[in-house]
C-alpha positions in Angstrom: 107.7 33.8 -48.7 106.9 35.6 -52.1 103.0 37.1 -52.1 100.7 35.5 -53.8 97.7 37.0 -56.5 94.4 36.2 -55.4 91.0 37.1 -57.4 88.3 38.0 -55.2 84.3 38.2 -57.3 82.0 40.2 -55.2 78.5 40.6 -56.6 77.5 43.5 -57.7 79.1 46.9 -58.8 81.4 48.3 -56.0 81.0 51.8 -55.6 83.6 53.8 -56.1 84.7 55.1 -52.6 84.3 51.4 -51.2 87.1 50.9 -53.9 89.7 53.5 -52.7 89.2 51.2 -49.4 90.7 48.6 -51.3 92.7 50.6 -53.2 96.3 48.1 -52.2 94.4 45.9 -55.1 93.7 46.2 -58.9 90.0 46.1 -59.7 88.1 45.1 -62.7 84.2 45.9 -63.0 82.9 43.3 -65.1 79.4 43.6 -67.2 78.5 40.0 -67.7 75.2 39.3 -65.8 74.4 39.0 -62.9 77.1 41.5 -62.6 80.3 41.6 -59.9 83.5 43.4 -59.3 86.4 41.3 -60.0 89.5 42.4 -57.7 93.0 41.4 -58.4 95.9 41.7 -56.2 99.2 40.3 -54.3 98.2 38.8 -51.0 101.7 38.1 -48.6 100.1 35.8 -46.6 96.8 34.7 -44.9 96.6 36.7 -42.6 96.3 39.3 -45.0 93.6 37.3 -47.2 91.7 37.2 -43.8 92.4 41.4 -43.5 91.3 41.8 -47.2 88.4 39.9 -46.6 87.5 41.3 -43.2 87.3 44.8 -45.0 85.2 43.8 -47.7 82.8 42.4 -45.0 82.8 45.5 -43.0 81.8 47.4 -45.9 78.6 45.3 -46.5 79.5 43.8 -49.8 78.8 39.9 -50.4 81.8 37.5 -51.5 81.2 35.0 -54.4 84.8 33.4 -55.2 88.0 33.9 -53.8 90.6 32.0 -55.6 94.7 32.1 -55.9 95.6 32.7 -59.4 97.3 30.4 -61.3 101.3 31.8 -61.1 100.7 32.4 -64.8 98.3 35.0 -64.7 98.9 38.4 -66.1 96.2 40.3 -65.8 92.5 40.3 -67.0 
């Protein structure tokens, strides 16, 4: 089973050092108000989705989309 890309928006500007928790994925800050962190990244399954998700939970940070990327998608 080949992983998958997912695109995670979390509101808000992640700080730096919550980052380098996540550091597996590729992260875009965006500017656009209200303002969130967009993070990109291959996902093998969903019980890694669930992982990835548990750890942005645990470091107190609020999920507003999680999507799959189209198979398309190349970046930002």
């Amino acid at each position: 089973m080949l992983a998958k890309t997912y695109v995670v928006h979390i509101r808000g500007e992640v700080a730096r050092d919550a980052l380098e928790d996540l550091d597996d994925l590729d992260y875009i800050t965006t500017t656009v108000v209200p303002t969130e962190t967009v993070l990109r990244g291959e996902v093998p399954d969903q019980a890694a989705l669930l992982g990835l998700l548990n750890r942005i939970h645990s470091l107190g940070l609020e999920v507003v989309e999680v999507r799959r990327a189209p198979e398309e998608f190349v970046g930002p």
